[in-house]
C-alpha positions in Angstrom: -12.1 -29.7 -30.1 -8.2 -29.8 -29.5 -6.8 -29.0 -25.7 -4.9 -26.1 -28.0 -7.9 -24.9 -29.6 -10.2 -24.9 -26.1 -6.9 -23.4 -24.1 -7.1 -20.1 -26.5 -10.4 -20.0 -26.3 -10.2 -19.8 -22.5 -7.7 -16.9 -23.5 -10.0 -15.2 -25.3 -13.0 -15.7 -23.1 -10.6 -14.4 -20.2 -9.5 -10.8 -22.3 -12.4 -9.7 -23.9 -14.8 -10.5 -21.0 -12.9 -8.7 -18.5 -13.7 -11.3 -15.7 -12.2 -14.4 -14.9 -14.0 -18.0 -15.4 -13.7 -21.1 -13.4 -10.5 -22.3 -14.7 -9.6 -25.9 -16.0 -7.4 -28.0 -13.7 -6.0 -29.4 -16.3 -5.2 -26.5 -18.2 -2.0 -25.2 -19.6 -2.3 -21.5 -18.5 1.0 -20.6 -20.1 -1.3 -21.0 -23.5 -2.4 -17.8 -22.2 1.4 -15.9 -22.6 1.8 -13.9 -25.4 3.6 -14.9 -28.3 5.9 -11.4 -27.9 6.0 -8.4 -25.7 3.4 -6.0 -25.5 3.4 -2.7 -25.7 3.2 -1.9 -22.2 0.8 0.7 -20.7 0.0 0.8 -17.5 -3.0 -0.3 -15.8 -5.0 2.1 -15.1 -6.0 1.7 -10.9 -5.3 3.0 -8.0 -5.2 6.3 -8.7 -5.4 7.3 -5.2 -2.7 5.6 -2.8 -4.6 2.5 -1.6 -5.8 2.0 1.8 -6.7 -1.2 3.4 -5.1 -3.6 5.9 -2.3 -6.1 5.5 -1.8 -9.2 7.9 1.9 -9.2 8.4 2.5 -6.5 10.3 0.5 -8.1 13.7 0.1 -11.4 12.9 2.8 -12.3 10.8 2.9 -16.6 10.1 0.2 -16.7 12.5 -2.5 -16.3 10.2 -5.9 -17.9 9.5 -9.4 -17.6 8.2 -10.7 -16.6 11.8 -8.5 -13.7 12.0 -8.7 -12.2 8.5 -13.0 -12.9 9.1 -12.8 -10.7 11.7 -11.0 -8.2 10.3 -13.3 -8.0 7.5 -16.2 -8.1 10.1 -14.3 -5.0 11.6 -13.4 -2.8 8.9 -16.9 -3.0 7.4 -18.1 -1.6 10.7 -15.8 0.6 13.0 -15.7 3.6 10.2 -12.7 2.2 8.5 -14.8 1.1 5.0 -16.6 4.7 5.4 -13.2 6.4 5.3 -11.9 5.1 2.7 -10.2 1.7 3.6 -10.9 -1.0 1.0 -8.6 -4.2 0.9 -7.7 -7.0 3.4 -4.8 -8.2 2.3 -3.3 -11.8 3.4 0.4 -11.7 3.5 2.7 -14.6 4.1 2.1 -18.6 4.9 -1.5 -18.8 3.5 0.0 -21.2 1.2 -0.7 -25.0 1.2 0.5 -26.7 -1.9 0.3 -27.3 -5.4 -1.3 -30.4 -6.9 0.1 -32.4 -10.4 -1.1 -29.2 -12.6 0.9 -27.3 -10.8 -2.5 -25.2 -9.2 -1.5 -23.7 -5.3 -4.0 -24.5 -2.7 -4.4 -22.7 0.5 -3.3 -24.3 3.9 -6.2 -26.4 4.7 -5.7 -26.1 8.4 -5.9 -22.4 8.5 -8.4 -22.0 6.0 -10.7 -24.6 6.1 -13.2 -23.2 3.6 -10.7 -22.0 0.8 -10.1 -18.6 0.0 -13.0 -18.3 -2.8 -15.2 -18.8 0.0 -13.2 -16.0 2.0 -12.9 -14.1 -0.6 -16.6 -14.1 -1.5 -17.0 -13.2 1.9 -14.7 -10.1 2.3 -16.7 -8.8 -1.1 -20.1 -9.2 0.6 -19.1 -6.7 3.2 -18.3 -4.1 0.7 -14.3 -4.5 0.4 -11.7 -5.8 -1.7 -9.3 -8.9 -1.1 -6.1 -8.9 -1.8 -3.3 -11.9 -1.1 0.2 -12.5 -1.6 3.2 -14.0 -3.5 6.8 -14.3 -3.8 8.5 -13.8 -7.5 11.6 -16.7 -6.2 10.4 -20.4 -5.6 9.6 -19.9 -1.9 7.7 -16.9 -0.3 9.8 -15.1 2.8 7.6 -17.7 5.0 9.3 -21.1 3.2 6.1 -21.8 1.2 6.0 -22.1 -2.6 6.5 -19.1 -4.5 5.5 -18.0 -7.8 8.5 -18.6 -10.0 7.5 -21.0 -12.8 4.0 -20.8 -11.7 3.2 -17.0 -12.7 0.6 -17.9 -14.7 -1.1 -20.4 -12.8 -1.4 -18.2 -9.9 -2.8 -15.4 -11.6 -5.6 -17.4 -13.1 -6.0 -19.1 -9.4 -6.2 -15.9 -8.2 -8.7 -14.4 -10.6 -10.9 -17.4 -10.2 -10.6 -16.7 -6.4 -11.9 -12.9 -6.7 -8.7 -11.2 -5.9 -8.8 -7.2 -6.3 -4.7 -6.7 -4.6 -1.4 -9.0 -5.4 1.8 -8.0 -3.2 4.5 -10.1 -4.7 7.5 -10.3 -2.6 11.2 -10.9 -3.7 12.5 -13.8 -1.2 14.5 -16.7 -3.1 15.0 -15.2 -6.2 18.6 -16.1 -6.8 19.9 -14.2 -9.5 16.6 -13.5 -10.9 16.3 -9.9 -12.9 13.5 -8.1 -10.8 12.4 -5.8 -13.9 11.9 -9.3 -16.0 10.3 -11.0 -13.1 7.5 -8.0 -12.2 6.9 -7.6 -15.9 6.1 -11.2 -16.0 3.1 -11.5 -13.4 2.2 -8.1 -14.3 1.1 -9.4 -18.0 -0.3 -13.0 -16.4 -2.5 -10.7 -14.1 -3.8 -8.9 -16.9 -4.3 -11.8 -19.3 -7.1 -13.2 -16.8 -8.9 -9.8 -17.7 -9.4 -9.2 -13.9 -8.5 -6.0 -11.9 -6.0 -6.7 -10.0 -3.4 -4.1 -8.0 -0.3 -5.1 -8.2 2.6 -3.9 -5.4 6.2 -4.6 -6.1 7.7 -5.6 -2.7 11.6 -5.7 -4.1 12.6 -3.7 -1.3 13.8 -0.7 -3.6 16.9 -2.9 -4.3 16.7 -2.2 -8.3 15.5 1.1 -8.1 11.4 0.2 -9.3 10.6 4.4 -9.3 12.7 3.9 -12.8 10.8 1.1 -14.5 7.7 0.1 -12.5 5.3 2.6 -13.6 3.9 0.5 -16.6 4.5 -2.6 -14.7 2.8 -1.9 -11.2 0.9 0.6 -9.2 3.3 0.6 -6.4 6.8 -0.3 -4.8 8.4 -0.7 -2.4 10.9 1.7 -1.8 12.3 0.3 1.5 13.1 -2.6 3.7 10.4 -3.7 5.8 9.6 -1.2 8.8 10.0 -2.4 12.2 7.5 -0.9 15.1 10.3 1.2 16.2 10.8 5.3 16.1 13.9 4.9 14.6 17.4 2.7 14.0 18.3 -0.6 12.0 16.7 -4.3 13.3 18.6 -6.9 11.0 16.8 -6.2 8.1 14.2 -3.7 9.3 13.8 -0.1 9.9 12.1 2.3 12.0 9.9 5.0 11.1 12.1 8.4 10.5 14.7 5.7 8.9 12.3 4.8 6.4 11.0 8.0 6.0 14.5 9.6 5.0 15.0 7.3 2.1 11.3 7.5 1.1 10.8 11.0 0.8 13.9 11.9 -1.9 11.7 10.0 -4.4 8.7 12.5 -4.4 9.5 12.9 -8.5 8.4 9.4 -9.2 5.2 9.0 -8.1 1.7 10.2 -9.0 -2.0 8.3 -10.3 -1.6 4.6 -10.2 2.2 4.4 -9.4 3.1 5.3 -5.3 6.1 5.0 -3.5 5.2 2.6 -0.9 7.6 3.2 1.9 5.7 -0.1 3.5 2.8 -0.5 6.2 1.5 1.3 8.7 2.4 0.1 12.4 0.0 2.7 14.0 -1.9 0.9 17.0 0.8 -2.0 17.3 2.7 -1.2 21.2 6.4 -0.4 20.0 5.7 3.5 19.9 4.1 6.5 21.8 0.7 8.0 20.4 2.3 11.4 19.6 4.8 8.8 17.4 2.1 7.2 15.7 0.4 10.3 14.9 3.7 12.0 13.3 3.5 8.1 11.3 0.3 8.7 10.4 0.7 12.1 9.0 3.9 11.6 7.0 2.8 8.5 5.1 -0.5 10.7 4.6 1.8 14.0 3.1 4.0 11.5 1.0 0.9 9.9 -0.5 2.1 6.2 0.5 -0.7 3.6 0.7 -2.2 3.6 3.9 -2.2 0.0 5.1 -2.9 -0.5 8.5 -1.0 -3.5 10.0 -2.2 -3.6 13.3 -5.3 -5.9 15.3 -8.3 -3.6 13.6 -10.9 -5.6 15.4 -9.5 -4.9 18.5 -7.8 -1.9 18.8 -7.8 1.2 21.3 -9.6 4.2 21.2 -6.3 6.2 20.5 -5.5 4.2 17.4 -8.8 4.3 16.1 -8.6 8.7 15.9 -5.7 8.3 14.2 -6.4 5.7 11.7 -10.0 7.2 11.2 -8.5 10.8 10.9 -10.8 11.8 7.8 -9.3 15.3 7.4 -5.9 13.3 7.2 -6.5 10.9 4.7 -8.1 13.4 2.9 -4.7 14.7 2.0 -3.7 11.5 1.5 -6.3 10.5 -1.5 -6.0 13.9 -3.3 -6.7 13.8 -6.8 -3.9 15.5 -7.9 -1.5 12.8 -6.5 1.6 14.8 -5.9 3.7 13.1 -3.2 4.6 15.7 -0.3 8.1 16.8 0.5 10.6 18.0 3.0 11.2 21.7 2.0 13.3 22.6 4.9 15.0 21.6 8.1 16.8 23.0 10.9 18.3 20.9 13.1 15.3 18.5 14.7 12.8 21.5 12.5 11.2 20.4 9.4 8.6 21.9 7.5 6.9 19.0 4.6 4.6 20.2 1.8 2.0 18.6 -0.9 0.2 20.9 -3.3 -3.8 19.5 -3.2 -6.4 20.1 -5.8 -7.8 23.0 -5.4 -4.9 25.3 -5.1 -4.5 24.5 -1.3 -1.2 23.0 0.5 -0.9 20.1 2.7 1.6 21.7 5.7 3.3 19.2 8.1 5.8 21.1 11.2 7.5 17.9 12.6 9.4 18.0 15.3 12.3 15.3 15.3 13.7 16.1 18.8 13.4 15.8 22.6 11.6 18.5 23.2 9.4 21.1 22.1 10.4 23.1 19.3 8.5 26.3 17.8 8.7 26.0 14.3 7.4 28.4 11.4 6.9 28.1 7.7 6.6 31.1 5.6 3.7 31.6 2.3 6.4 32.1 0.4 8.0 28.5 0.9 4.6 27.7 0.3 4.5 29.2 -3.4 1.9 32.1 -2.5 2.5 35.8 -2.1 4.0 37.1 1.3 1.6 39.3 1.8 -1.1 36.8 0.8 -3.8 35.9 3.6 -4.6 33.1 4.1 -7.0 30.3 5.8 -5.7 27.5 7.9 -7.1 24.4 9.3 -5.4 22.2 11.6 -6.1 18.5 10.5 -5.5 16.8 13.8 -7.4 19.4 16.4 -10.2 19.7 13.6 -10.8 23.5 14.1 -9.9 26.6 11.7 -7.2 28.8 12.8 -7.5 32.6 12.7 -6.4 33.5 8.9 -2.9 35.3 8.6 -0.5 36.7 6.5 2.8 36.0 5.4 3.7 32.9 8.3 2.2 31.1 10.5 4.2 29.4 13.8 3.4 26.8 16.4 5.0 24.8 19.0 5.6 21.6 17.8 5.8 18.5 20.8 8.6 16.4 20.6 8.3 13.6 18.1 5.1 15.2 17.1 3.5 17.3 14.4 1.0 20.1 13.3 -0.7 19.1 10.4 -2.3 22.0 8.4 -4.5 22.6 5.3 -3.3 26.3 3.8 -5.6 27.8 1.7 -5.5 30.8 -0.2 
């Protein structure tokens, strides 16, 4: 049998089996590019926003197979799996090298036993795995990057078991990001495995216009800092990122989010009642909910929040409508998202220094004024006496009142 002939039977094997094999180190896996562009659908997962954790946001560089271990030892126990949290995704300087095929390795330091092995591991407790790339020649962290390599790296990491790829946009040069998504989006799916695929471009070329068919979510954002708000070099804080987030509410829906990037609830730069706010918004504006903070060792405040059932439930809503800002006066804002059901997500968030009372009316709400209605509040966990027509609450500074409305 020809290398040629055996190559696009390894293509074949991979597409129709919907799995992927060991893989050939001395195989060519461009062979496995096709010979013109598809016609491009998309994907078909994560049709809720997905929720896991992501290393970078704690541990940055300083990452290894301990840590990521006992994250997964963590999130299969403390309620996190049971609420809904799936992936443990590596970020950043994982990377050890490639060999003459042009095949990456992980650092052998940090992860002594491979990242099949860590993989296999993360799967036997029930979760997903995810890891990360870079579409230029080095990732963010100076290691090697995926340009050149695309489809060696999505057979490596089909072969490894990954379920999650965040592919980052550090030393690209003048690289076109549409071309360059597009082109790890098909090498993922030519190994035939299901793998999530978030576009970290930064929102630079405006991915809500082209990324549906190529992705299931981008970034919309630079990265957020552990702050309440302002600019830090290249980072944001939280209301920052959640101004230029929440304009894009047309754009996403099933299987392509807005990612307006991790969570930092539980990481020290910002109060509980700032965390909570955090918490709620990226629920309302159906962002992925990746934690970034220590998960297997994190305070009994953090844990309510990130465990806050009633709020994620909002969050992974089957109807997938991001929430939006549909008034503000002053530091007053009232945020809605319609839910299955016929219900509304409400958020009152209060953006200033001190208590505020703030109201929201049925008919913002799209119901009759006269309509009455029930109303639970998400984060206190009790029903509120129906009304009709409005409903008001004092809102803490920096803080929010989270409410299911029901007709």
């Amino acid at each position: 049998m020809t290398k040629k002939i055996a190559l696009n039977m390894l293509a074949v094997a991979l597409l129709l089996n919907g799995a992927a094999p060991a893989i050939a180190q001395d195989a060519d896996p461009n062979t496995l590019a096709p010979s013109k562009a598809p016609e491009r659908t998309a994907n078909g997962l994560a049709l809720t926003p997905p929720m896991g954790w992501n290393s970078w946001n704690k541990f940055a560089c300083n990452v290894n197979e301990k840590i990521i271990r006992a994250t997964a030892d963590a999130m299969a126990s403390n309620g996190m799996k049971a609420a809904g949290y799936q992936y443990i995704v590596i970020d950043d300087c994982w990377h050890g090298q490639r060999d003459e095929n042009g095949f990456i390795a992980a650092d052998p330091a940090r992860f002594p036993s491979g990242i099949k092995a860590l993989a296999d591991y993360i799967h036997s407790k029930g979760l997903k795995f995810g890891i990360y790339s870079d579409a230029g020649r080095k990732t963010c962290g100076d290691r090697p990057g995926s340009q050149g390599h695309e489809y060696h790296d999505a057979l490596t990491y089909a072969r490894w078991g990954v379920d999650y790829l965040k592919y980052d946009w550090c030393n690209t040069g003048t690289r076109n990001a549409e071309e360059a998504y597009t082109l790890m989006a098909d090498a993922l799916r030519a190994t035939g495995r299901d793998i999530v695929f978030s576009l970290c471009e930064w929102g630079n070329s405006r991915p809500w216009l082209w990324g549906q068919k190529i992705g299931n979510l981008w970034r919309t954002t630079g990265d957020i800092t552990d702050k309440w708000e302002g600019k830090y070099g290249y980072s944001w804080g939280v209301l920052n990122i959640l101004d230029m987030n929440e304009p894009l509410w047309p754009f996403a829906g099933p299987g392509h989010w807005n990612d307006p990037d991790m969570l930092e609830v539980g990481n020290g730069g910002m109060t509980t009642t700032q965390y909570r706010s955090h918490f709620s918004l990226w629920a309302i504006m159906a962002a992925p909910l990746i934690a970034g903070n220590d998960i297997a060792n994190m305070d009994a405040a953090t844990r309510e929040i990130l465990l806050n059932r009633e709020v994620i439930a909002v969050n992974q809503d089957a109807l997938g409508i991001q929430g939006r800002r549909i008034s503000r006066e002053g530091n007053r804002e009232v945020w809605v998202k319609p839910l299955s059901g016929g219900g509304r997500a409400v958020i009152l968030f209060n953006r200033g220094e001190s208590s505020e009372p703030i109201s929201v009316g049925w008919e913002e709400l799209g119901y009759p004024a006269t309509l009455k209605a029930s109303i639970r509040d998400l984060w206190a966990h009790r029903d509120l006496k129906p009304v009709a027509g409005r409903y008001a609450a004092t809102v803490p500074s920096h803080g929010v009142v989270m409410l299911k409305v029901q007709p």
